[in-house]
C-alpha positions as CSV (number, residue, x, y, z in Angstrom):
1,X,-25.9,-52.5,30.5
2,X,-27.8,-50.6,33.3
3,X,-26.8,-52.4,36.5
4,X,-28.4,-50.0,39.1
5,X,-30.8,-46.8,39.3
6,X,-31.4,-43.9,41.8
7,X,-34.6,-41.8,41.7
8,X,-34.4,-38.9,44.7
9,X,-37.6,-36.2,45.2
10,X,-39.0,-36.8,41.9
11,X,-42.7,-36.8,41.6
12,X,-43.9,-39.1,44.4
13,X,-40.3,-41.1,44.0
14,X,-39.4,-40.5,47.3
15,X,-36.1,-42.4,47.0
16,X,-36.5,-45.1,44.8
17,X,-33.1,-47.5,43.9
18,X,-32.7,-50.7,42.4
19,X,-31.1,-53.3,40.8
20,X,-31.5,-54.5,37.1
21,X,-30.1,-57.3,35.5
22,X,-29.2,-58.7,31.5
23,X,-32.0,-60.4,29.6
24,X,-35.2,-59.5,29.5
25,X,-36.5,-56.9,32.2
26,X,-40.0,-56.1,32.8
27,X,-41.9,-52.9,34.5
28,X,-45.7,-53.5,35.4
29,X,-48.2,-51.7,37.7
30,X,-51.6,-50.0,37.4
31,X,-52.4,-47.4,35.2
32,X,-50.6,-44.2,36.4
33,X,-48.4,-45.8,39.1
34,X,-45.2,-44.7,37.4
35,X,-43.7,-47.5,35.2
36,X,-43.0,-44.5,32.3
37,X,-41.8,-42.3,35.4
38,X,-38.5,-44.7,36.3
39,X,-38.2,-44.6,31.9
40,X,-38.0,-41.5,31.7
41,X,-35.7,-41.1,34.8
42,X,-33.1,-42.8,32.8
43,X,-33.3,-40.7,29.8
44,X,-33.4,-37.9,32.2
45,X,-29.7,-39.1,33.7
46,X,-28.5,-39.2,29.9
47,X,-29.7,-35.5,28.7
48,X,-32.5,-37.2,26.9
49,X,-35.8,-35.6,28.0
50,X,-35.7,-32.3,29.5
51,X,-39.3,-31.9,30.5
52,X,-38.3,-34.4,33.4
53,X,-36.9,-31.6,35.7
54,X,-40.6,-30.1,35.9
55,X,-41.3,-33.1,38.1
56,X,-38.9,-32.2,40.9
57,X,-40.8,-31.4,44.2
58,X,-41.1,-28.1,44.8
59,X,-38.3,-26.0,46.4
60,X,-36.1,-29.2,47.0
61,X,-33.0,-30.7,45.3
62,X,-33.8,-34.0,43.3
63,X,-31.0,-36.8,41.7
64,X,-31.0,-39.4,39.3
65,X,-27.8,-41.6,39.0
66,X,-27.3,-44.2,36.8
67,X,-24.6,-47.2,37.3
68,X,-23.3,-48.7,34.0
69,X,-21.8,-52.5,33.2
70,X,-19.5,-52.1,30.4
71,X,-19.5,-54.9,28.1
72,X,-16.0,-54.9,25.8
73,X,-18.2,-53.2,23.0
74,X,-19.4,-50.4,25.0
75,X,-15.9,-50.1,26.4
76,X,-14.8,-49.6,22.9
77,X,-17.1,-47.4,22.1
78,X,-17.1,-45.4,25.2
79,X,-13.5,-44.8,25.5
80,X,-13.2,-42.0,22.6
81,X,-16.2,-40.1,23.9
82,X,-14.8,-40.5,27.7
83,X,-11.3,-39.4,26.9
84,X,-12.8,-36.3,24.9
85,X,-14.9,-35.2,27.9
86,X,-11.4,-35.8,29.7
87,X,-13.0,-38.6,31.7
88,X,-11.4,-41.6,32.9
89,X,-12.9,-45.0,32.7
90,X,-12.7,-47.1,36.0
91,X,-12.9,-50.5,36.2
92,X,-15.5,-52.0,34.5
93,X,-18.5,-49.7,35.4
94,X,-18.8,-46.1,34.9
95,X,-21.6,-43.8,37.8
96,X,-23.9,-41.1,35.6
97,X,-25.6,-38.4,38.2
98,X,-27.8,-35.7,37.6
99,X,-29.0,-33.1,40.3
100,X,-31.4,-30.9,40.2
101,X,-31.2,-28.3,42.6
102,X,-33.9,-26.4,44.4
103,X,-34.1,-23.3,41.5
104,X,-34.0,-26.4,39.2
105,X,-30.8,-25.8,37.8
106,X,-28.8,-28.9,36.7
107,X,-25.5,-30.6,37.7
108,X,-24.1,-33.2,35.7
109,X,-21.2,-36.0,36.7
110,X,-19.7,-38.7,35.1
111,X,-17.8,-40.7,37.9
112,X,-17.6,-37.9,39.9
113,X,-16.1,-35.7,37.5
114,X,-18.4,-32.5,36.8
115,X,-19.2,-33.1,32.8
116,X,-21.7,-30.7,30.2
117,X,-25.0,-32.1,29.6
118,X,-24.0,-33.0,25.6
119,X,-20.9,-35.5,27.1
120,X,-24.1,-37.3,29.0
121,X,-26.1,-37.5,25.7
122,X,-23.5,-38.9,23.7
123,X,-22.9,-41.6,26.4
124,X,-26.8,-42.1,26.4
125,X,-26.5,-42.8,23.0
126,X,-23.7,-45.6,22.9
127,X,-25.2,-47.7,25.4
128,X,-28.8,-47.2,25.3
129,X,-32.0,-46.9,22.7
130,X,-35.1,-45.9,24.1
131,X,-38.3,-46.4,21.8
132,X,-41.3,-44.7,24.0
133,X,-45.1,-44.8,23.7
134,X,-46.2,-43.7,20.3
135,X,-42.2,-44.1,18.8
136,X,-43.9,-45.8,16.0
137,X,-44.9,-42.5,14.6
138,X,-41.0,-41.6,13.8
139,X,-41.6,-44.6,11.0
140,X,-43.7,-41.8,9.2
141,X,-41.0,-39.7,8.6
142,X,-39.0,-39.4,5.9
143,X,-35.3,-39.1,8.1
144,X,-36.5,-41.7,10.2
145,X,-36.7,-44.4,7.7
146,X,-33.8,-43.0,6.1
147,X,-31.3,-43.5,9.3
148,X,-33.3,-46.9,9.7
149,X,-33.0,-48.1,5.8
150,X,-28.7,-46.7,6.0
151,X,-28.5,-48.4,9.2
152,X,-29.2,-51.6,8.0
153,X,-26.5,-51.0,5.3
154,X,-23.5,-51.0,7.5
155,X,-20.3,-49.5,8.9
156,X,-19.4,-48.5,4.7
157,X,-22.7,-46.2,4.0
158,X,-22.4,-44.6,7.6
159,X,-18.5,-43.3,6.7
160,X,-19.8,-42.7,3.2
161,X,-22.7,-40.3,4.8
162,X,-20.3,-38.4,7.2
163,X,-17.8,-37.5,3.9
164,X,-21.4,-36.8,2.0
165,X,-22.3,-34.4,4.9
166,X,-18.6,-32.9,5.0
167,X,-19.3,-32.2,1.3
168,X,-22.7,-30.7,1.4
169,X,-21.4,-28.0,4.0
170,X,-18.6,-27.0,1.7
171,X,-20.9,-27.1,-1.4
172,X,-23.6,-25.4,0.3
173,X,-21.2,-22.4,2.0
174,X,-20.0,-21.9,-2.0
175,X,-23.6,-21.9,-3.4
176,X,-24.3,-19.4,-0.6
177,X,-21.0,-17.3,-1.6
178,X,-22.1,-17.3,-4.8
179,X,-25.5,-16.0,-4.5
180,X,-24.2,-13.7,-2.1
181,X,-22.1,-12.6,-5.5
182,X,-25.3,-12.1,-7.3
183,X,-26.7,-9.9,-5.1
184,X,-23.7,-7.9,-5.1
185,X,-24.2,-8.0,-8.9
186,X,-27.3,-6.5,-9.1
187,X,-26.2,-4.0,-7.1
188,X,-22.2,-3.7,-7.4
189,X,-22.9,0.0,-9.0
190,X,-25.3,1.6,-6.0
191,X,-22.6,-0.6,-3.4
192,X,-19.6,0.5,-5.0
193,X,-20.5,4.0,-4.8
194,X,-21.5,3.4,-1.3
195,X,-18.1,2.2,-0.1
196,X,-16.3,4.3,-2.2
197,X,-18.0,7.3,-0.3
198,X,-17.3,6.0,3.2
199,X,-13.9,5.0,2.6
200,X,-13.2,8.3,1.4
201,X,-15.2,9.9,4.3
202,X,-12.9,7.9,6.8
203,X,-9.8,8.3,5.3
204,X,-10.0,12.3,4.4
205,X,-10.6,12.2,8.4
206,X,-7.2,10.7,8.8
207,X,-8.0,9.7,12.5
208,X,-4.9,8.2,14.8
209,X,-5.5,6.4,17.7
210,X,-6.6,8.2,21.1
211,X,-7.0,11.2,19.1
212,X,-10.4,11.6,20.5
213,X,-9.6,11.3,23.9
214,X,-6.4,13.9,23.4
215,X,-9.0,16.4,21.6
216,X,-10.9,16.2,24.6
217,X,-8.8,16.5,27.0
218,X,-7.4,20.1,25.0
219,X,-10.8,21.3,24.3
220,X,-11.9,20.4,28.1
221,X,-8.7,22.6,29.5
222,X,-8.8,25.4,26.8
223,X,-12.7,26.1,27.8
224,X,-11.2,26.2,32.0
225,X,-7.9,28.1,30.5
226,X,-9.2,31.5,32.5
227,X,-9.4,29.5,35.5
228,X,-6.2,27.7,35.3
229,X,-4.5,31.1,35.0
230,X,-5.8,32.2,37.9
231,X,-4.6,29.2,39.8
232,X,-1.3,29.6,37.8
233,X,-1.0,32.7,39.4
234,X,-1.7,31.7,42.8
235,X,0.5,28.6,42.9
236,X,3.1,31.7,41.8
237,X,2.7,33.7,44.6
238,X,3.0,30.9,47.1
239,X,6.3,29.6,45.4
240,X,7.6,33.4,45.4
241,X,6.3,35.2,48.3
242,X,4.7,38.6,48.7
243,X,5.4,41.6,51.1
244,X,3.4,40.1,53.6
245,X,4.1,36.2,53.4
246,X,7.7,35.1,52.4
247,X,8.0,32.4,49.6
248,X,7.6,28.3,49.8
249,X,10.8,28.0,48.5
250,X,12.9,30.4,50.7
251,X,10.9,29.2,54.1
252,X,11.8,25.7,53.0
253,X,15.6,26.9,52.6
254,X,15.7,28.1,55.8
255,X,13.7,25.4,56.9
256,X,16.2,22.4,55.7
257,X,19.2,24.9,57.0
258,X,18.2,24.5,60.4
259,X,17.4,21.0,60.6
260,X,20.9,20.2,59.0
261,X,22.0,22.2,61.9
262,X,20.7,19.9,64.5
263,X,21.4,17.0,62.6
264,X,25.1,18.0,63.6
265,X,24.0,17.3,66.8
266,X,21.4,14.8,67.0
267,X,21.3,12.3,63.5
268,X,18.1,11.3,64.3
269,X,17.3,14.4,62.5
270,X,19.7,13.3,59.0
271,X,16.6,11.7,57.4
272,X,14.0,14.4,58.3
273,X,16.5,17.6,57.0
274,X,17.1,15.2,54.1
275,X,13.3,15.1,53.1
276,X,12.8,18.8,53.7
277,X,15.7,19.0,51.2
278,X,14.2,16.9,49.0
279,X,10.8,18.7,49.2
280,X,12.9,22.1,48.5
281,X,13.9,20.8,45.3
282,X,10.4,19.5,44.6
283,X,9.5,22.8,44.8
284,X,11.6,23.9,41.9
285,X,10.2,21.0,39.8
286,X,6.5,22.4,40.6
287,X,7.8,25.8,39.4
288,X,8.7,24.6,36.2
289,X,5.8,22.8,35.3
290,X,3.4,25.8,36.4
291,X,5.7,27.9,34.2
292,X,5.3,25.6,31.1
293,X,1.0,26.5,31.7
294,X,2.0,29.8,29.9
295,X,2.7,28.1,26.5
296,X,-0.6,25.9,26.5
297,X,-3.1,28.7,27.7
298,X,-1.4,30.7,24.4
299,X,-3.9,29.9,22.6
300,X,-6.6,31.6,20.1
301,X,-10.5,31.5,19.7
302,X,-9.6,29.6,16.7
303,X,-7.6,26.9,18.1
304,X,-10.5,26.3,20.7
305,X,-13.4,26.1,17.5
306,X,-10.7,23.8,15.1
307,X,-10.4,21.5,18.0
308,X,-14.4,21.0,18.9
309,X,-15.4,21.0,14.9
310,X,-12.7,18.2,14.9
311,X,-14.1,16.6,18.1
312,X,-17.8,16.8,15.9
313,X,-16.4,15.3,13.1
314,X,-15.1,12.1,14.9
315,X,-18.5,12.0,16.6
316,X,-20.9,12.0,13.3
317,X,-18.0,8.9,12.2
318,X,-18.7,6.9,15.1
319,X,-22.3,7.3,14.9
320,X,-22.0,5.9,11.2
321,X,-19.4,3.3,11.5
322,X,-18.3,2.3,14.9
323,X,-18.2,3.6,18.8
324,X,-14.2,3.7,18.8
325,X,-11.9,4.9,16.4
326,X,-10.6,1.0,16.3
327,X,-13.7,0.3,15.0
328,X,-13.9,2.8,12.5
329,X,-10.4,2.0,11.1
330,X,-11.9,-2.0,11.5
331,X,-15.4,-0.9,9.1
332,X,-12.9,1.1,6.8
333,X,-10.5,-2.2,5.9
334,X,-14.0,-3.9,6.0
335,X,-15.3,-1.8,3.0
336,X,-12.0,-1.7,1.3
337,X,-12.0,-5.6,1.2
338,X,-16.0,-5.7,-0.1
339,X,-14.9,-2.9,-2.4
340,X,-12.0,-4.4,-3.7
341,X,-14.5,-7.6,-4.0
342,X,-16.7,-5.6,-6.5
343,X,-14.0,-4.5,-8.8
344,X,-12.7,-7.9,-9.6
345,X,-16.6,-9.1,-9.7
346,X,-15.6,-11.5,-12.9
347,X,-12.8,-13.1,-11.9
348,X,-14.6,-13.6,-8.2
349,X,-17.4,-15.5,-9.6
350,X,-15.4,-17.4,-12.3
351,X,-13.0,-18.5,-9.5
352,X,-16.4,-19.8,-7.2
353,X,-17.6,-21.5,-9.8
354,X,-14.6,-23.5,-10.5
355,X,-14.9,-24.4,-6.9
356,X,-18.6,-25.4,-6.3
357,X,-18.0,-27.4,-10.0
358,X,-14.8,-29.2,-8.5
359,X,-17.1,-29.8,-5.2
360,X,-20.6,-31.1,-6.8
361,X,-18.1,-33.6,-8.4
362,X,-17.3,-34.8,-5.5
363,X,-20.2,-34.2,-4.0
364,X,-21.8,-36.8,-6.7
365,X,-18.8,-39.2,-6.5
366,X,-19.8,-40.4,-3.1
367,X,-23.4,-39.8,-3.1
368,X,-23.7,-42.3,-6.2
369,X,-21.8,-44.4,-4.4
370,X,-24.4,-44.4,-1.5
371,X,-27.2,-45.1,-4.1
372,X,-25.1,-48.2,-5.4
373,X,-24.9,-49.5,-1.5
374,X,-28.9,-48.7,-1.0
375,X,-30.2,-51.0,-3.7
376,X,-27.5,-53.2,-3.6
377,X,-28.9,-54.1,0.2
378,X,-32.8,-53.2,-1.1
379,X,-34.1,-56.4,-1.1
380,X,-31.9,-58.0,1.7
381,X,-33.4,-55.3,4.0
382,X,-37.0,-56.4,2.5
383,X,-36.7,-60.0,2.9
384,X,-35.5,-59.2,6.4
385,X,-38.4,-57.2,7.4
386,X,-40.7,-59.3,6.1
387,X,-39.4,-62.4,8.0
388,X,-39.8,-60.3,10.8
389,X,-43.4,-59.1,10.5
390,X,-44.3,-63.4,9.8
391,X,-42.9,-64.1,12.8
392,X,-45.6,-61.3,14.7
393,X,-48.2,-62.7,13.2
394,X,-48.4,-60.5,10.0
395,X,-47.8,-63.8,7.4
396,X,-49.6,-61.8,4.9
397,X,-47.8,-58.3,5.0
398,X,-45.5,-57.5,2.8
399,X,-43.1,-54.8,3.5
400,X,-41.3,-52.7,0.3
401,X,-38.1,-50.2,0.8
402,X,-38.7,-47.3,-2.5
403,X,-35.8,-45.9,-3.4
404,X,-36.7,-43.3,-5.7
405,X,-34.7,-40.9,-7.9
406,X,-35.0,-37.5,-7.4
407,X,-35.3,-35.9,-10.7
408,X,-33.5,-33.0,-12.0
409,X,-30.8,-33.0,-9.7
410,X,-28.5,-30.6,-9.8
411,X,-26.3,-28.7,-6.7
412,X,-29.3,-26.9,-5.4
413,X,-30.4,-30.4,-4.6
414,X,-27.7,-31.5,-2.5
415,X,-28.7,-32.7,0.7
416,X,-27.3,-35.2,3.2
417,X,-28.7,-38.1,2.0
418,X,-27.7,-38.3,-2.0
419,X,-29.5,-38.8,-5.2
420,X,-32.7,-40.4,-4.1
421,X,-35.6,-40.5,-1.2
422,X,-36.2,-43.5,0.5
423,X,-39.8,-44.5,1.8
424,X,-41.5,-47.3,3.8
425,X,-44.7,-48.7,1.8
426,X,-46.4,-52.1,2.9
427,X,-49.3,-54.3,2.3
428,X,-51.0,-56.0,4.7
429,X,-53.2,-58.6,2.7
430,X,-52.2,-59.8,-0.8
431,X,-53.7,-58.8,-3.9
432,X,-53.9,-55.3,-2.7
433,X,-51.3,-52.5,-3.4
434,X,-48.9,-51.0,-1.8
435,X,-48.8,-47.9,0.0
436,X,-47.0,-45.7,2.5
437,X,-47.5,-47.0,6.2
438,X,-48.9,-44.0,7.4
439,X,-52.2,-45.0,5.3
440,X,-51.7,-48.5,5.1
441,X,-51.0,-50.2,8.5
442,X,-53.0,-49.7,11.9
443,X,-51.7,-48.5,15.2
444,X,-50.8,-51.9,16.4
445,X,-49.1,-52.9,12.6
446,X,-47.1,-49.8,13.3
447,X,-46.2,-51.2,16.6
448,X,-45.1,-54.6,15.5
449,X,-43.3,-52.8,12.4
450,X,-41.6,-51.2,14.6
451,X,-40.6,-53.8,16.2
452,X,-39.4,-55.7,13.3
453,X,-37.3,-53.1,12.2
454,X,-35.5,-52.4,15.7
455,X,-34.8,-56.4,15.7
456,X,-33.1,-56.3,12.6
457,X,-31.2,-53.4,12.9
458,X,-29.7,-54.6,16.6
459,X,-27.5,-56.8,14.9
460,X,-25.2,-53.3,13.5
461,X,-25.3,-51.6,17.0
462,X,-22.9,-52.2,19.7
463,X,-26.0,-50.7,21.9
464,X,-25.9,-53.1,25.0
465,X,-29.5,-51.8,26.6
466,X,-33.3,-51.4,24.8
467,X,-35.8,-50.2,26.4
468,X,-39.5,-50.5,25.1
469,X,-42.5,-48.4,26.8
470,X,-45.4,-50.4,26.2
471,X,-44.8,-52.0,22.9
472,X,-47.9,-53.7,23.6
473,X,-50.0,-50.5,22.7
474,X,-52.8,-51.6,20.1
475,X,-51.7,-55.2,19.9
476,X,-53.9,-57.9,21.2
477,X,-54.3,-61.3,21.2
478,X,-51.5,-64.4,19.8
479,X,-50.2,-61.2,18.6
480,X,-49.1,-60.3,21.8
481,X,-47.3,-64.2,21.7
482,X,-45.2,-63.2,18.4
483,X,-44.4,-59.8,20.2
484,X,-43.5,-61.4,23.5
485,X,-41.2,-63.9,21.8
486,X,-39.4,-61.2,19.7
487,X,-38.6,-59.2,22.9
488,X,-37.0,-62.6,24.5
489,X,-35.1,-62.9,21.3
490,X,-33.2,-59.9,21.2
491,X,-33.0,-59.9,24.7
492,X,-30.4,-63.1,24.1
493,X,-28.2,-60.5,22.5
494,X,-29.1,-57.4,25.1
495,X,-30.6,-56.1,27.9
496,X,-34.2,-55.2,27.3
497,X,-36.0,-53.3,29.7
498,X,-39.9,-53.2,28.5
499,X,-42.4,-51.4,30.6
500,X,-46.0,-53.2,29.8
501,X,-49.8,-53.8,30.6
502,X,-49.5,-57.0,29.1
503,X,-49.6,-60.4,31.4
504,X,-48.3,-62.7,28.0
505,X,-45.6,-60.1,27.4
506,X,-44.4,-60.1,31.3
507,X,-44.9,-64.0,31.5
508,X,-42.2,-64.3,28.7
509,X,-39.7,-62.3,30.8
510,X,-36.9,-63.0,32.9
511,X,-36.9,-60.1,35.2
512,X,-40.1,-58.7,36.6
513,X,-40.3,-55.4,38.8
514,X,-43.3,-54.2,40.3
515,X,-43.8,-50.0,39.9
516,X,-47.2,-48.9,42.6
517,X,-48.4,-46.5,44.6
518,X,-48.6,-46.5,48.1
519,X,-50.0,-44.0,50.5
520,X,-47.9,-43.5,53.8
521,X,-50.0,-43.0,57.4
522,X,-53.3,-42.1,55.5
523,X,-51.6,-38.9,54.2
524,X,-49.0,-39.4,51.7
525,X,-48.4,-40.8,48.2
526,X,-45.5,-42.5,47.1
527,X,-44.3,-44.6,44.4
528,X,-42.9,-48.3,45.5
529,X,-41.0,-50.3,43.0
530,X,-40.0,-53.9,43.9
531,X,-37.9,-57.1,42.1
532,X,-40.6,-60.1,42.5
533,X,-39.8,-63.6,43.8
534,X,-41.3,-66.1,41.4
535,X,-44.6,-66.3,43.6
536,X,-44.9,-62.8,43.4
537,X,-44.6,-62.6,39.8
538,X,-47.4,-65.4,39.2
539,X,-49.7,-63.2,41.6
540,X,-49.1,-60.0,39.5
541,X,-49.6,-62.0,36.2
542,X,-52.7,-63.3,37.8
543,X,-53.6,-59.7,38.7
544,X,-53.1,-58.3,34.8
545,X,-55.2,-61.7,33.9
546,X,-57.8,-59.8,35.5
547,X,-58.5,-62.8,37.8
548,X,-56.4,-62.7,41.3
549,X,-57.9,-65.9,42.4
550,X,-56.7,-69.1,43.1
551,X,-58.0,-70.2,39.4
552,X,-56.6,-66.9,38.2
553,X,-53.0,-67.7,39.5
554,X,-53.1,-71.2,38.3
555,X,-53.6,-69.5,34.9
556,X,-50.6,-67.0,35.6
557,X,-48.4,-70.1,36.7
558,X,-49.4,-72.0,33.2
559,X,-48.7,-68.7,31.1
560,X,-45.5,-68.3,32.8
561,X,-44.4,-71.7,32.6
562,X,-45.2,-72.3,28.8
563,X,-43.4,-68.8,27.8
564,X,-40.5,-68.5,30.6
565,X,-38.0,-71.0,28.5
């Protein structure tokens, strides 16, 4: 459970941090004073609402940590998601921060260790459900009241649903293959021809590796080969001499002659006649190499025109196929395979057929097996929600899970969910019929339906915290008893965290925080947020009574005191 929170430069949440405990937890203030704010704080700290960083004040850093209880379920659950995101558990609590930095760019840790925003998510996840304002409305969608309906069914429909999933891929990649196939089909001829042409094109090329770059390098020396003769013939006359200036080599000679002379005399000399010596025969190396220029500028006006219609060639080929002649070699075994592909069409698509029949079978295997665990809990998930909705004052609702075919199913239909659809109808008064709850029940049914559901269903989750943002929305009167009682209920199992305008809801709770504005010196606006002593709580129930009187706190103390059991 959440055992401590941390709100830095976010909004007017100056530096907000506090305490929470088990049971049941409540948040109340005025209108706008920024109960939802510390709510979606947390989901912030678990990658759960990423509109929160627009809230940072402007061109400062912000944090949100989070401190986490771990009760021997969440441990369990926990430890394969920690060890994956190579995080080690500590003790008995584990430390989620999130920064935002001044350019609004987000650092995440768990326990100090840097982690990716999805490790925080699935961590979110396995300790905390958040149902926020308006969360009813997920009850109108069709995967909503499918995970809600499967839920219900246990730890055996959720593994059967992950192999149904793994299934559907597979099937769905094959059907995908295959029409892929067809496409090819109803062109193979026009395709054929076309890869047939290119791999011919690429192969008569018969390009190596580097060729272009050699090419270039020849053409780029044969175009200069007038001026490399000239220099040729330079670099000659300094090696050999003329009648004026006496050669490199001979000067060098004479040069290392002498210096071997004094060496006699002076061996501090050895290394320097030794490196003239050296450069001597250097000399005879540069000789050679100048001489070898006369074989490679023999050359004719045709070698120079064969080597640049060669160098055009490779350039209209990587235009078409690639911008290196790896990548043309890659496109050319590419087109061989999709050619090779088209010639053996028949046996292709026998041999994917075989395999999307082999995997629709098991496809079908599991999802009927899904079906047969649906209705087999159909009415126990009825019964349940109905005992539910009696207990918020909806005696006369009656709640229905369809579970309806889906007709002409075939592999097309495959989905992630089997054979049928599932929907969410209801009454709310007998002797009329039933309908979908989008058109049936009000906004506060919804609520309270909600609400039923979630109660059930936190019997199969090891989730240790639930938070609630006003629940109360659209509910009023001994409703608001039912509701207030239900929250206390599950709250004997987990932490509850409910953020409300309701004085019977917060009388019934165990916990009570105060979330208000406050303005600083006459100039500044902050947000205060404060545990209540039981006095305090009686004078803030009084305050939501609408009555802060004497009378009006005497009422507070004889709500509190009749629903605080």
């Amino acid at each position: 459970m959440i055992t401590e929170v941390s709100i830095k430069n976010i909004s007017l949440a100056d530096n907000i941090e506090f305490d929470l405990s088990g049971g049941f937890n409540v948040f109340t203030g005025e209108t706008g004073a920024g109960k939802s704010l510390v709510i979606s704080a947390i989901a912030f700290a678990f990658a759960m609402n990423s509109d929160f960083v627009k809230l940072k004040k402007e061109n400062e850093s912000a944090q949100v940590s989070v401190c986490l209880a771990l009760t021997p379920a969440a441990r369990e659950t926990l430890g394969p998601i920690l060890e994956d995101g190579a995080v080690e558990m500590e003790d008995d609590e584990i430390i989620i921060t999130r920064s935002i930095a001044a350019d609004s760019k987000t650092k995440n840790s768990v326990n100090g260790v840097k982690a990716p925003a999805a490790l925080l998510n699935k961590i979110g996840r396995a300790v905390i459900e958040i149902s926020g304002q308006n969360d009813e409305l997920l009850l109108l969608e069709p995967k909503a009241q499918f995970e809600l309906s499967d839920r219900y069914c246990g730890a055996e429909l959720a593994e059967a649903k992950v192999s149904l999933m793994a299934e559907c891929r597979e099937l769905k990649r094959l059907i995908g293959e295959r029409e892929e196939l067809r496409r090819s089909e109803n062109e193979r001829e026009k395709q054929m021809d076309l890869y047939s042409f290119q791999v011919n094109e690429i192969q008569s090329a018969a390009l190596y590796e580097n060729e272009d770059e050699e090419l270039a390098e020849r053409v780029d020396f044969l175009k200069n080969a007038e001026k490399i003769a000239q220099i040729k013939d330079e670099i000659h006359s300094l090696l050999d001499g003329t009648d004026e200036i006496p050669s490199l080599s001979a000067s060098y000679s004479r040069l290392g002659n002498c210096l071997s002379k004094i060496a006699q005399f002076d061996h501090s000399f050895e290394q320097t006649a030794a490196a003239v010596n050296d450069a001597y025969y250097l000399l005879d190396d540069v000789s050679d190499a100048v001489a070898g220029l006369s074989d490679r500028l023999d050359y004719s006006e045709d070698e120079l025109n064969e080597k640049i219609s060669r160098l055009q060639t490779i350039s209209q080929l990587k235009r078409k196929y690639g911008s290196t002649i790896s990548e043309i070699n890659e496109y050319l075994e590419d087109c061989k395979s999709k050619l090779a592909q088209l010639e053996n069409f028949e046996e292709n698509y026998a041999a994917i057929n075989s395999k999307i029949e082999e995997r629709y079978r098991r496809y079908l295997a599991i999802a009927e097996s899904i079906s047969e665990t649906r209705n087999r809990n159909k009415e126990k998930i009825e019964s349940a929600i109905n005992g539910e909705l009696a207990t918020l004052d909806m005696k006369n609702a009656s709640f229905r899970l369809n579970i309806n075919k889906i007709e002409n199913f075939d592999e097309s239909k495959a989905g992630p969910n089997g054979l049928e659809t599932v929907e969410f109808y209801i009454r709310t008064n007998p002797g009329t019929p039933y309908g979908p709850i989008a058109r049936i029940a009000s906004g506060g049914e919804m609520s309270r339906i909600m609400l039923a559901v979630k109660n059930i269903l936190s019997a199969y989750s090891s989730v240790p915290t639930v938070i609630f943002d006003e629940i109360d929305t659209g509910i009023g009167g001994f409703t608001l008893n039912a509701v207030g009682e239900k929250l206390r209920s599950i709250a004997s199992a987990k932490q509850v965290i409910c953020v409300t305008h309701s004085p019977i809801i917060a009388s019934f709770a165990a916990h009570h925080y105060l979330v208000k504005k406050e303005i600083v010196n006459g100039e500044k606006t902050r947000i205060s947020f404060e545990k209540l002593s039981e006095d305090q709580i009686e004078s803030e129930i009084a305050r939501m009574l609408g009555n802060d009187s004497e009378i009006g706190v005497s009422h507070a103390r004889e709500l509190i005191g009749k629903n605080k059991r």
